[in-house]
C-alpha positions in Angstrom: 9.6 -27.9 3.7 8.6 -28.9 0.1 7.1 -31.8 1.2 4.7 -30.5 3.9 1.9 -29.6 2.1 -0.8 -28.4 5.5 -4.1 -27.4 5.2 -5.6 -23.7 5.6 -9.2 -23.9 5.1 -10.8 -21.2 3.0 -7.6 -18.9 3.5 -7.4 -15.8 0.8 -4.8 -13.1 0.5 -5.9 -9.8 0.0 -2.9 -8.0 -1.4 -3.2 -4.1 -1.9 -1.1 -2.6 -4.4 0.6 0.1 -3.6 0.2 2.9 -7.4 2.3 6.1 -7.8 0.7 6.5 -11.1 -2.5 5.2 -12.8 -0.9 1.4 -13.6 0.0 -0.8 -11.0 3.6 -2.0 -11.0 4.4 -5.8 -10.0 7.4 -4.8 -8.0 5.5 -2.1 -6.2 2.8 -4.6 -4.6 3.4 -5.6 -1.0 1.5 -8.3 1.1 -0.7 -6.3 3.1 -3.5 -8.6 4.3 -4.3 -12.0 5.0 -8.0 -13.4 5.3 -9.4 -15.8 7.0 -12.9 -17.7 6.8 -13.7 -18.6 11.1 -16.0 -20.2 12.9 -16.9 -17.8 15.3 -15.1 -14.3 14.6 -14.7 -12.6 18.2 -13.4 -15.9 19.9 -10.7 -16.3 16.9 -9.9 -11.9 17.5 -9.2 -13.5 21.1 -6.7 -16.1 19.8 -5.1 -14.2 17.6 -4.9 -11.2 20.4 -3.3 -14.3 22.5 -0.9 -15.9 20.7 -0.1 -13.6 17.6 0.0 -9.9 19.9 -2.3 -8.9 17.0 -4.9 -5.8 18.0 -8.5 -5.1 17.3 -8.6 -2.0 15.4 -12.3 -2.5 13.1 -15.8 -4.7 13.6 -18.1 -4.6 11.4 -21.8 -6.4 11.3 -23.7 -7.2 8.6 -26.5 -9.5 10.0 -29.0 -9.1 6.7 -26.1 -10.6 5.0 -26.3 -14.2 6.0 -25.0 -12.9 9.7 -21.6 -11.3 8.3 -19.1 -10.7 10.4 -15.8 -9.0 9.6 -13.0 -8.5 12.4 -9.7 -6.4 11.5 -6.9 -7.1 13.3 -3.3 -5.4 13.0 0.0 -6.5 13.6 3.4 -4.1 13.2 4.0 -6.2 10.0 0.7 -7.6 8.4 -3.2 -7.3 9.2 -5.8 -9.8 9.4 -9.0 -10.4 8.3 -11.4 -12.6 10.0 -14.4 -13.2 8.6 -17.3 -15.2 9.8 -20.3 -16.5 7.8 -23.2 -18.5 8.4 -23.2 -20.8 5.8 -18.9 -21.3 5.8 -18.4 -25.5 5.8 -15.2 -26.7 6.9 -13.4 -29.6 5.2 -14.0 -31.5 8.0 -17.2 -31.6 8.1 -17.6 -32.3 4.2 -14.6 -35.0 4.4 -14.8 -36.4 8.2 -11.9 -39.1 7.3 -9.9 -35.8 6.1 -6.0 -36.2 6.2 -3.9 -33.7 5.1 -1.0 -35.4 4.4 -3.1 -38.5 2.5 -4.8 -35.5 0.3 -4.2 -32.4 1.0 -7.2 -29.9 -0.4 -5.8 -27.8 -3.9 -5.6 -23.6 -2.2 -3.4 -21.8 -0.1 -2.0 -24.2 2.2 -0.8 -21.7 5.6 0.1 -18.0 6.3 4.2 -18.0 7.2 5.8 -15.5 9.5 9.4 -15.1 9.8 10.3 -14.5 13.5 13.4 -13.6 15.5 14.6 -16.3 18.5 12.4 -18.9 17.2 13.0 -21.1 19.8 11.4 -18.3 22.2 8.2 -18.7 20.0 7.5 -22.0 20.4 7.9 -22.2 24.0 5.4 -19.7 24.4 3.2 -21.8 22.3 3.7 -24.8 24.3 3.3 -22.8 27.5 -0.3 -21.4 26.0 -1.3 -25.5 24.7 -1.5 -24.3 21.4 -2.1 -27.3 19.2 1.3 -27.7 17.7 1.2 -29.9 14.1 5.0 -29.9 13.6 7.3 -29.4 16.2 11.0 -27.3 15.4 12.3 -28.4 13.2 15.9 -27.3 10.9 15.7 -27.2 7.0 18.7 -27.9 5.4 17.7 -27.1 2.3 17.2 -23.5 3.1 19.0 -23.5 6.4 16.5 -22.8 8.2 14.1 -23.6 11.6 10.4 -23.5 11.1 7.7 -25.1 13.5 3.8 -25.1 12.6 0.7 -24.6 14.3 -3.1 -24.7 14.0 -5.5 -21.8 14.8 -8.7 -22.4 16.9 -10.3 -23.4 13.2 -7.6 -25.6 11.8 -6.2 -23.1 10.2 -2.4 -23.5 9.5 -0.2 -21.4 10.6 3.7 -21.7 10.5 7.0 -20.0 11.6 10.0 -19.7 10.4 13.7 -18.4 11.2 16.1 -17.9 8.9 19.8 -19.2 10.0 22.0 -17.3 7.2 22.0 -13.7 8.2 23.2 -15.0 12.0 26.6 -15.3 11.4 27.6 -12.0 13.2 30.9 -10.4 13.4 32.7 -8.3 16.7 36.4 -6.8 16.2 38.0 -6.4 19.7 41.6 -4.8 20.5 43.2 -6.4 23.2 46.3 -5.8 25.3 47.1 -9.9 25.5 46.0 -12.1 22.8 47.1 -15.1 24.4 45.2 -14.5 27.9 42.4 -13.1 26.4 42.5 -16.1 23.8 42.9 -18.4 26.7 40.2 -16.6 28.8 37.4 -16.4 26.3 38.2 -19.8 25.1 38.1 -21.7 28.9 35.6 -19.2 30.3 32.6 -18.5 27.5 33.2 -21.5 25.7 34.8 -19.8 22.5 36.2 -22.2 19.6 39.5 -21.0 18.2 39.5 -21.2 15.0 42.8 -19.4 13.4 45.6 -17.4 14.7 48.5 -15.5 12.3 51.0 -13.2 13.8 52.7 -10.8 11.8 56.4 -10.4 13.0 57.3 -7.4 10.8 54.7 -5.7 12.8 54.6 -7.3 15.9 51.0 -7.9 15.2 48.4 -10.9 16.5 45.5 -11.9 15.4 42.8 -14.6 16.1 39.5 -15.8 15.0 36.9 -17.6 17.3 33.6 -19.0 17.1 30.5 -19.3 19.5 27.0 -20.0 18.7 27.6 -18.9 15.1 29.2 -15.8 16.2 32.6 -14.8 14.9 35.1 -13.0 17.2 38.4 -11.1 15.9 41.1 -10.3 18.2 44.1 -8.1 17.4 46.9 -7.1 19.8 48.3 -4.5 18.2 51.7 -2.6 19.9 50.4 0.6 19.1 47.1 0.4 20.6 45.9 2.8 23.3 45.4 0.7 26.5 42.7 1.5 28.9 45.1 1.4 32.0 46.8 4.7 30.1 43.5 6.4 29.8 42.7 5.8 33.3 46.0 7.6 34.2 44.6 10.5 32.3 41.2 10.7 33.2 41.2 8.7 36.8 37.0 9.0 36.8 36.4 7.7 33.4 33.7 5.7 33.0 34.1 4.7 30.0 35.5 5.9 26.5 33.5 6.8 23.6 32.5 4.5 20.9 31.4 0.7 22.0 30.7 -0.2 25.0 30.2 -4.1 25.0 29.6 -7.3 23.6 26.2 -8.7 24.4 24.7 -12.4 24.2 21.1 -13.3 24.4 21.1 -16.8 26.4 18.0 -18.8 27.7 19.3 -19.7 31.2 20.5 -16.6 33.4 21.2 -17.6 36.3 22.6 -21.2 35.4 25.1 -19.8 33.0 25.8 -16.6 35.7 26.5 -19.7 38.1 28.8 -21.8 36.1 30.5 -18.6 34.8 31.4 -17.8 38.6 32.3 -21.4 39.0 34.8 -20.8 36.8 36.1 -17.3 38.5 34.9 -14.7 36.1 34.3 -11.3 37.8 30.6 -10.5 38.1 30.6 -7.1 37.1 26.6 -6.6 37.9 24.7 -9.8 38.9 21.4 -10.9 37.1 19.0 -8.1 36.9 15.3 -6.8 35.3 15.7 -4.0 33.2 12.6 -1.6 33.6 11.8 1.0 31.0 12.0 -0.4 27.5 9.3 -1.9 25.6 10.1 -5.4 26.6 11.2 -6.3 30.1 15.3 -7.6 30.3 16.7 -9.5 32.7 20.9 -9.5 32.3 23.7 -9.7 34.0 27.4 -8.4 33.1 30.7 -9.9 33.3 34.5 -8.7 32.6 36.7 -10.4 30.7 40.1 -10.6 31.8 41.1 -6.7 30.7 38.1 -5.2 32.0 36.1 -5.3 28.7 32.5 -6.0 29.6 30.2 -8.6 28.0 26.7 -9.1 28.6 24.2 -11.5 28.9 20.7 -11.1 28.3 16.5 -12.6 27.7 13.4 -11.1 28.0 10.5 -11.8 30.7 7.4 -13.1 29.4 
């Protein structure tokens, strides 16, 4: 990313410091605010609404000062401050053979957001025909994927996900390394990347891999199998602690296909969620000792 050097005309942070005392502390300042020099203030309140789920929350009108307009905008993260002036130039205008990457203006170059399911992001701004600059793309460098985008000005705008906190980690007890080795491995697509058994103990271990998640699986003779806790409580639905392993995947209903192709029991097929703050649709599967696993995406 060090060598894309974008445009963001007129861009200024406004950073408030947050004081406990008298004297403002460097580690105590936060970013709080961006602003931004527009065109026309309530259509770029519109596109920000649109693409950036931002909210309208203060206007204010100063038409004796050159036709002022100020527009505040909050997000849960940041806020924005649009500002429209009569006599704001773009570089366009002042440089009509303008080219960023030729010569890109000295200033703040683009606001940066670091996003979750980046890949989500950018197909909503495809789907909206927002003008996209530089497609996703994965830094090495800093291991991560960033895409960038231009505002209804010009304005650059890029986002970015960050690959090296992803690397999660699930312990599971099972009753059967082998077949449950073999069935996450054939069924879900799992790589299998170590296995020790300790004889002393009688204890087997194994370590898989899928979409940069890590798996651990221990069969361990002195575990407490589910069929015995049926025995003792024949309407259990389920014993404290975990529950199941979920999965967020683009494609529901292909992968809820090809799993059945493959004979895995469909615990619950593909539904919508209702009730939480973002719509899920899901479905559940069980592995091959009646552990759950789920599958999951959001409706737009």
């Amino acid at each position: 990313m060090r060598q894309l050097l974008p445009l963001l005309s007129f861009l200024f942070f406004a950073l408030l410091v947050v004081v406990n005392g008298a004297t403002a502390q460097v580690d105590q300042m936060t970013p709080h605010r961006v602003g931004i020099i527009v065109s026309n203030a309530d259509s770029a309140v519109a596109w920000y609404q649109q693409h950036l789920g931002c909210r309208l929350y203060k206007s204010m009108d100063f038409p004796e000062y050159d036709s002022l307009k100020i527009r505040f905008l909050q997000h849960p993260y940041f806020e924005i401050e649009l500002v429209e002036k009569k006599t704001s130039v773009s570089v366009k205008k002042l440089l009509p053979d303008y080219d960023i990457n030729k010569a890109p203006l000295q200033g703040l170059a683009k606001v940066a957001f670091r996003v979750p399911r980046i890949k989500e992001v950018f197909a909503r701004m495809q789907q909206n025909n927002v003008r996209i600059t530089i497609g996703l793309t994965h830094d090495k460098t800093f291991n991560t994927d960033f895409f960038m985008i231009e505002d209804r000005d010009g304005n650059m705008l890029q986002f970015i996900e960050e690959k090296s906190a992803e690397r999660h980690f699930i312990a599971l007890l099972v009753k059967d390394l082998d077949a449950s080795l073999a069935w996450y491995r054939d069924k879900l697509g799992f790589t299998v990347i170590d296995t020790v058994h300790v004889t002393r103990a009688n204890i087997k271990a194994a370590i898989l891999s899928w979409n940069g998640l890590l798996l651990e699986m221990l069969q361990n003779p002195k575990t407490v199998l589910n069929s015995r806790i049926k025995q003792l409580q024949p309407d259990n639905v389920g014993n404290q602690g975990f529950l199941k392993l979920g999965f967020y995947v683009q494609d529901l209903e292909g992968l809820q296909a090809q799993l059945k192709g493959k004979g895995v029991k469909i615990k619950y097929p593909v539904l919508t969620a209702d009730g939480f703050s973002r719509k899920l649709k899901l479905f559940i599967v069980e592995d091959n000792e009646g552990n759950m696993v789920q599958f999951y995406n959001y409706v737009n």
